[in-house]
C-alpha positions as CSV (number, residue, x, y, z in Angstrom):
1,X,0.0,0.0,0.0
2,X,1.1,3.5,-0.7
3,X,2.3,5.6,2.0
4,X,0.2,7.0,4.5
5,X,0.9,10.8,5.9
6,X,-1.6,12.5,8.2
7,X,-1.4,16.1,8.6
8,X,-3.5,18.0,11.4
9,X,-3.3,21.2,12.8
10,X,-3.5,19.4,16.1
11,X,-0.9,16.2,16.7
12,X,-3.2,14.3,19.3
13,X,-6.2,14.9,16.6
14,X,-3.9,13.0,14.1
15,X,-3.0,10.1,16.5
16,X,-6.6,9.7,17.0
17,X,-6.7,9.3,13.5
18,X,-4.2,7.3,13.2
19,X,-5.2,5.0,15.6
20,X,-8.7,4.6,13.8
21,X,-7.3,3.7,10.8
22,X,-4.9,1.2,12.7
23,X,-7.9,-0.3,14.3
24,X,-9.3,-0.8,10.6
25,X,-6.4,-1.8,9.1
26,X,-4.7,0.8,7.8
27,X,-1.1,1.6,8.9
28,X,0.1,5.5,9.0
29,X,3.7,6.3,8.3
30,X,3.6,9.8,9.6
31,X,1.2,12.0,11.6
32,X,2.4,15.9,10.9
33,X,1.1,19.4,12.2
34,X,2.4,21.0,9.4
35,X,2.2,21.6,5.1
36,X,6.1,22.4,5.6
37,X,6.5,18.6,7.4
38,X,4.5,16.8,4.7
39,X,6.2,18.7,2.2
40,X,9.7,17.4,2.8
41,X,8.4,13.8,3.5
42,X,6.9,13.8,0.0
43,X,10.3,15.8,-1.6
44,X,10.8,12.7,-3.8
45,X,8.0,10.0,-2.9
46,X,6.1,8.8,-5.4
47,X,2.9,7.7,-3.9
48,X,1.5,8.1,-1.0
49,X,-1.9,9.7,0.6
50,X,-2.2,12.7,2.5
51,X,-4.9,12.7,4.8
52,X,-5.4,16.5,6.1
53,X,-7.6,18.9,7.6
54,X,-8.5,22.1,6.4
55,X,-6.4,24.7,8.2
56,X,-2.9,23.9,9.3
57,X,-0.2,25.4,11.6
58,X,1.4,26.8,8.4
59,X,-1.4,26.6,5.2
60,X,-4.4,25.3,4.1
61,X,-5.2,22.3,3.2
62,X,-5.6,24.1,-1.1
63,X,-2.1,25.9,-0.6
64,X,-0.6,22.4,0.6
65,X,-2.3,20.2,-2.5
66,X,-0.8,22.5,-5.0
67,X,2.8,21.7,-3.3
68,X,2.2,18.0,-3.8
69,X,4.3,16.1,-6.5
70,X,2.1,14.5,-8.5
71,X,1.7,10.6,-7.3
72,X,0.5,12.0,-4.0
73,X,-2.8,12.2,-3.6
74,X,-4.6,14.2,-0.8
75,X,-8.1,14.0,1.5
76,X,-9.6,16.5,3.3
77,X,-11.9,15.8,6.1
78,X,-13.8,18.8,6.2
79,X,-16.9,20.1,7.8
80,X,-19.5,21.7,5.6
81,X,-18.7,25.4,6.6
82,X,-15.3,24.9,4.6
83,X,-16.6,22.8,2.1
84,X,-16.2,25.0,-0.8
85,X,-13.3,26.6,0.5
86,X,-11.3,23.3,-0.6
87,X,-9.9,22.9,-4.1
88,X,-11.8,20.8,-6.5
89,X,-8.6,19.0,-7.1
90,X,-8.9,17.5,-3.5
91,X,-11.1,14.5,-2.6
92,X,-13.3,15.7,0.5
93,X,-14.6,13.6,3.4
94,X,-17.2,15.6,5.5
95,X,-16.9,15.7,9.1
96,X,-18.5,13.9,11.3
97,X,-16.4,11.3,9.7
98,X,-17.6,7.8,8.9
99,X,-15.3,5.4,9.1
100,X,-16.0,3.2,6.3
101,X,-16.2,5.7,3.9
102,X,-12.3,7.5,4.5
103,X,-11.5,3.6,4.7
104,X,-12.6,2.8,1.2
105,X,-11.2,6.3,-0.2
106,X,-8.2,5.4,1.0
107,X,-7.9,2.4,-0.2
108,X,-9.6,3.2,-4.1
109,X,-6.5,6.0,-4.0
110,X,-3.7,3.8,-3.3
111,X,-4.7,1.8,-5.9
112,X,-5.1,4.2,-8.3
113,X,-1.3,5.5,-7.7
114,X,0.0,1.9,-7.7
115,X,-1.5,1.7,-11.0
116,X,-0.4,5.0,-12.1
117,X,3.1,4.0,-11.2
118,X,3.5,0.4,-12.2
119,X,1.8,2.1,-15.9
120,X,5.2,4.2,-15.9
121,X,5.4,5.9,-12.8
122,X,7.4,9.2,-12.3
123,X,9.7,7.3,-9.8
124,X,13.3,6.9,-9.4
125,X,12.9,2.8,-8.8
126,X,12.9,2.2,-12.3
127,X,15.6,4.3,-13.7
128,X,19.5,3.5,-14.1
129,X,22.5,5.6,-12.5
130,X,23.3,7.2,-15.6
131,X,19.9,8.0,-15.9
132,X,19.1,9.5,-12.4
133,X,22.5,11.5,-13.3
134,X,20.6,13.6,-16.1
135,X,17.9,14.6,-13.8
136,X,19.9,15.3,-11.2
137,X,21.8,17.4,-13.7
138,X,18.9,19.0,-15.6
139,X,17.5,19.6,-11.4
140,X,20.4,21.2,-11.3
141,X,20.5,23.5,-14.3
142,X,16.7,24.9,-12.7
143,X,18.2,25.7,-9.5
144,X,21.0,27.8,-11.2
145,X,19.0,29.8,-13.9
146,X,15.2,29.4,-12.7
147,X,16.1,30.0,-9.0
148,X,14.3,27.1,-8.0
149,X,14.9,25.1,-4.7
150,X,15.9,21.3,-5.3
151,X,12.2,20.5,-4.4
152,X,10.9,22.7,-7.2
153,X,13.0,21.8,-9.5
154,X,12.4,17.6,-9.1
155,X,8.0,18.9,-9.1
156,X,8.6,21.1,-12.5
157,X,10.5,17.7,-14.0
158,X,7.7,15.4,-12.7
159,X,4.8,17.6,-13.6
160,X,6.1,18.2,-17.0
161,X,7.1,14.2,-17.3
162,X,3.2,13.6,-16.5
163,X,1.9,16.5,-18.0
164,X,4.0,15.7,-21.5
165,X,3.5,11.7,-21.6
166,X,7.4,11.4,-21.4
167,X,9.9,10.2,-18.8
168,X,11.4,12.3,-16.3
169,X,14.7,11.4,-18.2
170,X,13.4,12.4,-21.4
171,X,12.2,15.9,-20.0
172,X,15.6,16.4,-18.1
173,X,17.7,15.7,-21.7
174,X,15.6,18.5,-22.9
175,X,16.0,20.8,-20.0
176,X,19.5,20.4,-20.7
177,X,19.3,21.0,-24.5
178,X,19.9,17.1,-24.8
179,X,18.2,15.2,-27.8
């Protein structure tokens, strides 16, 4: 199963969680209180579910999802009030939670990015050292002339890789003017 991050603006509000999904099941690799935490977990992990609530210590739940690389996938469990306040990129759960239902989200969505990866994933698992070299390279050639951070610059390759149909490789050769 994919990886499992919960974020909350409150930690013992995520162990709760945590421990509900435990009781169903469902084992969670991280509980977080932040966007920033989640953010560096998920630097270069290709699948995993975010389970979040709407306001964090440091952003919302929206400002987080655009952040995400692209394999990760995030829920919101959030009460109507801030219902439409969530992106329509996000899959919503609406407080008072039901069990079952995040349970079966959960699991439909780390299917769905197991699938997405094994179909030719964005991940780093299936390339070769000389391979991992040119993105590493063409990472660094953003950094230096787009100003971006390493983060940034590994997003921009994956969402162009998925955005474009090609690999990450194929996207770094042309970053780097490489045919």
């Amino acid at each position: 199963m994919s990886q499992i991050i919960i974020v909350m603006s409150k930690l013992s509000d995520g162990q709760r969680l945590a421990s509900l999904l435990s009781d169903k099941g469902i084992e969670t690799d991280h509980i977080c209180e932040s966007g920033a935490e989640v953010l560096s977990l998920t630097e270069e992990n290709d699948g995993c579910v975010i389970i979040s609530g709407y306001s964090l210590s440091d952003m919302t739940c929206t400002e987080l999802q655009v952040r995400l690389p692209v394999h990760c996938k995030m829920i919101v469990l959030v009460g109507r009030d801030k219902w439409d306040m969530c992106s329509d990129d996000v899959m919503k759960v609406e407080l008072p939670l039901k069990t079952d239902e995040l349970i079966r989200l959960i699991e439909s969505v780390c299917s769905r990015i197991e699938a997405s990866i094994k179909k030719g994933g964005t991940g780093s698992g299936g390339r070769t050292s000389d391979q991992q070299k040119i993105v590493e390279r063409a990472q660094a050639h953003l950094m230096e002339y787009k100003g971006m951070t390493r983060s940034e610059a590994y997003r921009y390759i994956q969402r162009q890789s998925m955005n474009s149909g090609n690999s990450m490789v194929d996207v770094a050769r042309t970053i780097l003017g490489e045919e």
